[in-house]
Backbone as CSV, one residue per row, in Angstrom:
resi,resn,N_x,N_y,N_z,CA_x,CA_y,CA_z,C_x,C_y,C_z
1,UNK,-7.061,29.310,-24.038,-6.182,29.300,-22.885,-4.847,28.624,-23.216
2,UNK,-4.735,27.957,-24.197,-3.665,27.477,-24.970,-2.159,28.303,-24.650
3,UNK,-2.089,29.396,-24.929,-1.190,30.213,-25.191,-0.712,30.611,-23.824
4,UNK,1.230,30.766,-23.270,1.237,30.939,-22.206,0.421,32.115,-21.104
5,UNK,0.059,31.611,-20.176,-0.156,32.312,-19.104,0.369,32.820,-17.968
6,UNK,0.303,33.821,-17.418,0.936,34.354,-16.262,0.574,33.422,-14.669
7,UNK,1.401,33.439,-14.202,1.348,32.231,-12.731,0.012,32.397,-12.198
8,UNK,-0.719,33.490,-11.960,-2.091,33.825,-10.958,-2.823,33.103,-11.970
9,UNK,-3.015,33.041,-13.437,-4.272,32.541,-14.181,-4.007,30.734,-14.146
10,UNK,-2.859,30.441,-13.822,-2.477,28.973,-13.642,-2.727,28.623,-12.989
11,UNK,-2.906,29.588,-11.435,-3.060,28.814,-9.992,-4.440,28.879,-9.823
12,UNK,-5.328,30.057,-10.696,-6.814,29.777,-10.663,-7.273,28.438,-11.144
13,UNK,-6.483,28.114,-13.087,-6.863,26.925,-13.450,-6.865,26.143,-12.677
14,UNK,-5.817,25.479,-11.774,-5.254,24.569,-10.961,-6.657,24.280,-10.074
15,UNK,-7.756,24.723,-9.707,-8.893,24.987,-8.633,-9.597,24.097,-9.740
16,UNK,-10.155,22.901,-9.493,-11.035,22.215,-9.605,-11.757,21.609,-9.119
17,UNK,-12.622,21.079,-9.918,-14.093,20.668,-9.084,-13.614,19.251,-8.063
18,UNK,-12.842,18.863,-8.165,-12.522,17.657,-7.950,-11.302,17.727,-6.835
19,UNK,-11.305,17.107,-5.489,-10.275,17.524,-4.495,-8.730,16.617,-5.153
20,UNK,-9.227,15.573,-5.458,-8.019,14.808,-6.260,-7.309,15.671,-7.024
21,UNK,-8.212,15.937,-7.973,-6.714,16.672,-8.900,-6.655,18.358,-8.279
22,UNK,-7.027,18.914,-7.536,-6.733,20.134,-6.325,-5.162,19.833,-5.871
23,UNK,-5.211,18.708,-5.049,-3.918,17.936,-5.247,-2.995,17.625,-5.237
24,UNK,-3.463,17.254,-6.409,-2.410,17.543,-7.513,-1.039,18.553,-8.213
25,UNK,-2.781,19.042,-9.170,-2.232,20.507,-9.654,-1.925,21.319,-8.592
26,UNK,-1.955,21.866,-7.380,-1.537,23.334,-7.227,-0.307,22.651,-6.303
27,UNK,0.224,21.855,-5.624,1.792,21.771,-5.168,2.627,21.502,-6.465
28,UNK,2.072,20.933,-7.459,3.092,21.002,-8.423,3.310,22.337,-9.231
29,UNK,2.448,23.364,-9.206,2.553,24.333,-9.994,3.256,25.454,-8.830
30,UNK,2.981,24.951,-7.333,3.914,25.687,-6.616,5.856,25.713,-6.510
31,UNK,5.897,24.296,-7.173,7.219,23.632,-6.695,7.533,23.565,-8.201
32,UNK,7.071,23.627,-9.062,8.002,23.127,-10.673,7.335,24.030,-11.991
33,UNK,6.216,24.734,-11.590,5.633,25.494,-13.181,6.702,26.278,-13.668
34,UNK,7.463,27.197,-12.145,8.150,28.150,-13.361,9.920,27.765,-13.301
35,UNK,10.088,26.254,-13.043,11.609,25.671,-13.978,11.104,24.881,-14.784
36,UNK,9.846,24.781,-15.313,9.118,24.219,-16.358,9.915,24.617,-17.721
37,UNK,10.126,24.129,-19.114,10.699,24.881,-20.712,8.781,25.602,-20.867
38,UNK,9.125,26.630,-21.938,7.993,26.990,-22.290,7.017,26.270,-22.965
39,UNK,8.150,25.419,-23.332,6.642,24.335,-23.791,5.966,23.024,-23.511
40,UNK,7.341,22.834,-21.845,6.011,22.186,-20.757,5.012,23.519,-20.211
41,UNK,5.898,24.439,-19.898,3.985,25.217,-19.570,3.092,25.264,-20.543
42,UNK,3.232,25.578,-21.712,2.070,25.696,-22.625,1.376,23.456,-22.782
43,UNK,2.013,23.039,-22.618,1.604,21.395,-22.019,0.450,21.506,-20.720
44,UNK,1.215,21.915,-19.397,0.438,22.230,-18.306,-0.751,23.002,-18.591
45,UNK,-0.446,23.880,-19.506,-1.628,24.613,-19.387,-3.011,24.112,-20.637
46,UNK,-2.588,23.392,-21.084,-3.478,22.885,-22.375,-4.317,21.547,-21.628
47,UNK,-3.026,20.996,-20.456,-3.559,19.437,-20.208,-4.774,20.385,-18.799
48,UNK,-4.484,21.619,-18.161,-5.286,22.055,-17.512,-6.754,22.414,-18.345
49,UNK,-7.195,22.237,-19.588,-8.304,22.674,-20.602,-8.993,21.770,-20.505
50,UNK,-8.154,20.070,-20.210,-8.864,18.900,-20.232,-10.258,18.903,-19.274
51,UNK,-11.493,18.177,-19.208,-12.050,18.453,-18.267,-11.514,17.382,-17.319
52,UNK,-12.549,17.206,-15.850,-12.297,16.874,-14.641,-12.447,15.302,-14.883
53,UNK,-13.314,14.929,-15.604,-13.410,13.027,-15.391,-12.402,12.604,-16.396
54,UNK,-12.027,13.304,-17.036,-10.741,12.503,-18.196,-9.165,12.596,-17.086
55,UNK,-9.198,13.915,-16.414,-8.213,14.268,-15.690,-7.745,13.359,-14.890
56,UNK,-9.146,12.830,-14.081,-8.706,11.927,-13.104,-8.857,10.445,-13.722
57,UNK,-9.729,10.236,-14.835,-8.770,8.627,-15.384,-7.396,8.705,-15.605
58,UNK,-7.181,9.767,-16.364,-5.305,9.752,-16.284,-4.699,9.607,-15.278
59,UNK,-4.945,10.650,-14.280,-4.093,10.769,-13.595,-3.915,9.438,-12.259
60,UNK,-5.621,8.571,-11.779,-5.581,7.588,-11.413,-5.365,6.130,-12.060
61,UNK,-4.716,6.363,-13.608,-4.152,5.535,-14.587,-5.825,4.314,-14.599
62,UNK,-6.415,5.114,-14.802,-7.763,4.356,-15.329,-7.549,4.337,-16.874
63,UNK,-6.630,5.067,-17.796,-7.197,5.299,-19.068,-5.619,6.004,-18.902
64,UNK,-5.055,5.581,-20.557,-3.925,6.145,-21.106,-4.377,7.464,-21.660
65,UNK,-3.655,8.816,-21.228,-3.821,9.854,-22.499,-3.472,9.751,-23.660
66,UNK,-4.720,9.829,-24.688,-4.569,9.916,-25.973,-3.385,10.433,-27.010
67,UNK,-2.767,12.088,-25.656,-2.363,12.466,-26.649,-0.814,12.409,-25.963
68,UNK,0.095,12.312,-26.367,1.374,12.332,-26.038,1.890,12.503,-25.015
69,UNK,1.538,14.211,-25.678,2.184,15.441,-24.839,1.748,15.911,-23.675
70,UNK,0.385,15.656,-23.806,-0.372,15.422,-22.351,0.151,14.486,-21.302
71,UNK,0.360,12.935,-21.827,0.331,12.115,-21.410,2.012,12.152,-20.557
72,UNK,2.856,12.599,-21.395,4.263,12.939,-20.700,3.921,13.746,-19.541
73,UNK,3.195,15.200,-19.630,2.777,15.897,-18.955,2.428,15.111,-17.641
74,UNK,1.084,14.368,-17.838,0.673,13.685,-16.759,1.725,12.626,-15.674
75,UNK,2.754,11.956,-16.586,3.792,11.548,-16.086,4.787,12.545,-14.747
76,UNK,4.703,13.466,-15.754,5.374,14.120,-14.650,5.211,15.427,-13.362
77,UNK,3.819,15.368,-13.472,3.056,15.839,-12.595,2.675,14.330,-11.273
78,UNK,2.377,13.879,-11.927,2.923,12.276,-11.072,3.721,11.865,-10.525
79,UNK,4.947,12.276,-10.764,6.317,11.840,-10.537,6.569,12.977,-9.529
80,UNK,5.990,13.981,-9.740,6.431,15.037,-8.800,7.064,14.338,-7.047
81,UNK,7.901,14.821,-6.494,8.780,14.617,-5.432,7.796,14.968,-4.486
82,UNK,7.645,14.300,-3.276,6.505,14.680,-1.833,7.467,15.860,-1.271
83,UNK,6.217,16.516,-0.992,7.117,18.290,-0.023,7.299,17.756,0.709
């Protein structure tokens, strides 16, 4: 799933088990996926591969992401502006 995806297979990823990161992910992928560079989406869409209990230590800053690019990612899915 690495490789970019078209908006409908993003907004499926975005559906998780978890209402927290529900959220999350789908107002930000409504309001910023596509003025995203291509290689924050291919970011979004890699940090969407992560599973659900790592997701939400990040994203409830229980636990630093390991990996960078994720971790920028997660920043700014965070930062996102209230509708």
């Amino acid at each position: 799933m690495s490789e970019p995806m078209n908006i409908a297979r993003v907004r499926w990823a975005c559906r998780r088990g978890m209402l927290e990161l529900d959220v999350l992910f789908q107002p930000f992928v409504e309001s910023q996926y596509a003025i995203l560079s291509n290689q924050d989406k291919a970011s979004f869409v890699r940090l969407l591969e992560c599973e659900d209990p790592e997701l939400f230590a990040w994203f409830m800053g229980h636990e630093v992401c390991p990996d960078p690019e994720l971790a920028q990612m997660v920043i700014q899915v965070r930062g996102r502006p209230a509708p």
